[in-house]
C-alpha positions as CSV (number, residue, x, y, z in Angstrom):
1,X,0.0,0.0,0.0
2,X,1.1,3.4,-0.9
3,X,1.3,6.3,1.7
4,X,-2.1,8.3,2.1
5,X,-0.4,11.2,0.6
6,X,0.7,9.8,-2.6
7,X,-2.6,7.5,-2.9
8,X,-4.6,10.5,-2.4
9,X,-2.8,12.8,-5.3
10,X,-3.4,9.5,-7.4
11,X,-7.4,9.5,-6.1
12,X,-8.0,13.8,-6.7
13,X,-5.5,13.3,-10.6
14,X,-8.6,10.8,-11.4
15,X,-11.0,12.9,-10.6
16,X,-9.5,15.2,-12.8
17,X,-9.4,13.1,-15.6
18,X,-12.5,12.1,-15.2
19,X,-14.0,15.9,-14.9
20,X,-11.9,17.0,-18.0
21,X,-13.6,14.1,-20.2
22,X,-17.2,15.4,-18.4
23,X,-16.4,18.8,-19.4
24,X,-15.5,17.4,-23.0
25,X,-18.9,15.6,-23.4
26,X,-21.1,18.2,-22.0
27,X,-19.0,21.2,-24.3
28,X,-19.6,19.0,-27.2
29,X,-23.4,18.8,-26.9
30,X,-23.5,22.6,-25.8
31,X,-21.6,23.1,-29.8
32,X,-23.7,20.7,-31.0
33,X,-27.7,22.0,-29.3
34,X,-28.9,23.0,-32.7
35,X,-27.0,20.3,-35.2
36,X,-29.8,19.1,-37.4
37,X,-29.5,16.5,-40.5
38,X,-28.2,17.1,-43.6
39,X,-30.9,16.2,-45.5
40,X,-34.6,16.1,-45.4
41,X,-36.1,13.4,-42.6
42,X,-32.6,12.6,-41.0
43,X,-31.7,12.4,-37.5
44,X,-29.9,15.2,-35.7
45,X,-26.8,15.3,-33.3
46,X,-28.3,13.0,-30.2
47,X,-27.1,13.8,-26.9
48,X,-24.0,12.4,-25.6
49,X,-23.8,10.9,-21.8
50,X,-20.8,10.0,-20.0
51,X,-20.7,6.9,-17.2
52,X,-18.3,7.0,-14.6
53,X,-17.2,4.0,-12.2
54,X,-14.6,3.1,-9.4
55,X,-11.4,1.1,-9.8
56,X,-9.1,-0.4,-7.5
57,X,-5.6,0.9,-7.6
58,X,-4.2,-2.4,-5.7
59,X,-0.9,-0.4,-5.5
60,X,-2.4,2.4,-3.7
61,X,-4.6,0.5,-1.9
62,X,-7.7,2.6,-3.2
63,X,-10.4,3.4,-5.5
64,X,-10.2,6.0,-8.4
65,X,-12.8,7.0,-11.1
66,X,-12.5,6.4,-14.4
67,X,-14.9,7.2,-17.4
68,X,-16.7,3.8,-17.9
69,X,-18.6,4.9,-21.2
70,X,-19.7,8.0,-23.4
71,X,-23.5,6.6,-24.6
72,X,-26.1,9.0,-26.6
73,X,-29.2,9.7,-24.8
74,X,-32.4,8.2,-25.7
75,X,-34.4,10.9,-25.1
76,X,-36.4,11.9,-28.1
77,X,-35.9,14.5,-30.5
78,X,-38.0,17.7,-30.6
79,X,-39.4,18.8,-33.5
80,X,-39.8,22.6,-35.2
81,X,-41.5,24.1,-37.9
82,X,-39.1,25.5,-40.3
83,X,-40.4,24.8,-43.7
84,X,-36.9,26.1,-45.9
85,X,-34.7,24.3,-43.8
86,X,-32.4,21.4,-45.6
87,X,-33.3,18.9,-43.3
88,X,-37.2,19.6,-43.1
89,X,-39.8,16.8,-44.1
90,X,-42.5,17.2,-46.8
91,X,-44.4,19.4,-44.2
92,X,-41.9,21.6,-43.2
93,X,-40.8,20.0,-39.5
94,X,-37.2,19.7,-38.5
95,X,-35.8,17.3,-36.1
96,X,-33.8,19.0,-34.0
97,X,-31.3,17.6,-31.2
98,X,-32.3,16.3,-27.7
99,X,-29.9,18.3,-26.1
100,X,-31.4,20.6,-23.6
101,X,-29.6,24.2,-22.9
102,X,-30.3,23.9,-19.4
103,X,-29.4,20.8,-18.5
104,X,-26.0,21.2,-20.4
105,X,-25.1,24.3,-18.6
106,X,-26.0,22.6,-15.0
107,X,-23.8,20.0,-16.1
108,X,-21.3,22.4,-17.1
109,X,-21.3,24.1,-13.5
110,X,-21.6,20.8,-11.5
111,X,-18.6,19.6,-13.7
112,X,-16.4,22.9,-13.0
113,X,-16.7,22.4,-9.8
114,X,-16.3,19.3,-9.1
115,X,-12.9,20.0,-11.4
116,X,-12.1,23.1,-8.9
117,X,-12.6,20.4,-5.7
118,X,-10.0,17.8,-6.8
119,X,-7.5,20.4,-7.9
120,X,-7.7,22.0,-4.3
121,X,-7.3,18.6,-2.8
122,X,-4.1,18.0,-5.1
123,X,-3.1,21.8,-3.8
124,X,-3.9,20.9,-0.4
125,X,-1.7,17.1,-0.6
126,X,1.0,19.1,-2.1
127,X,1.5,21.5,0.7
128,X,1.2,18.9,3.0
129,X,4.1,16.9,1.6
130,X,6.4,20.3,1.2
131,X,5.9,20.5,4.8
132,X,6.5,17.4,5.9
133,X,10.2,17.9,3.5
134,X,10.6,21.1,5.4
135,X,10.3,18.7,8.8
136,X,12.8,16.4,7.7
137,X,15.3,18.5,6.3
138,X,15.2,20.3,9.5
């Protein structure tokens, strides 16, 4: 087993990882919100999801995240009127993505944070092992 301070920078850096692949996800259906077909009666962008699950570092002697799978939501696609669009139908309605603004951005938020949270616990292990150098250089 490793020492709780190194096991812990190893536990917050996949956290990190993790987050930075959330934030990819979530910034590519924010670019994506209003990506329709190319043509008339295809499908738009769908919705990407990300899956996260633990995994046991035996070295360390702990768990860390990891991104288990990127999926596409389910969810189904809205529909607008917009007769001279490429991609409408023979009556003028538009698939449009199931990717909802709102959700994205809460995402987005939840996602920074949770970024902002294992970087201050790497920050914090950091000090923590400067000081204990300092302690036995002393």
């Amino acid at each position: 087993m490793a020492d709780p301070l190194t096991a812990t920078m190893h536990i917050a850096s996949s956290g990190l990882q993790a987050q930075a692949e959330r934030m990819r996800v979530v910034s590519e259906n924010l670019a994506n919100a209003r990506s329709t077909g190319d043509v008339a009666g295809s499908d738009p962008y769908s919705r990407k999801t990300i899956t996260f699950e633990s995994e046991m570092q035996r070295a360390l002697g702990a768990e860390t995240v990891r991104v288990k799978e990127i999926g596409t939501d389910k969810a189904p696609y809205t529909v607008e009127y917009e007769p001279g669009h490429p991609a409408a139908d023979e009556n003028g309605f538009v698939k449009m993505p199931n990717v909802n603004m709102l959700v994205e951005m809460a995402d987005m938020r939840e996602t920074n944070r949770s970024y902002e949270a294992n970087l201050k616990v790497m920050t914090q292990t950091r000090e923590m092992v400067m000081r204990h150098i300092s302690l036995l250089s002393e």
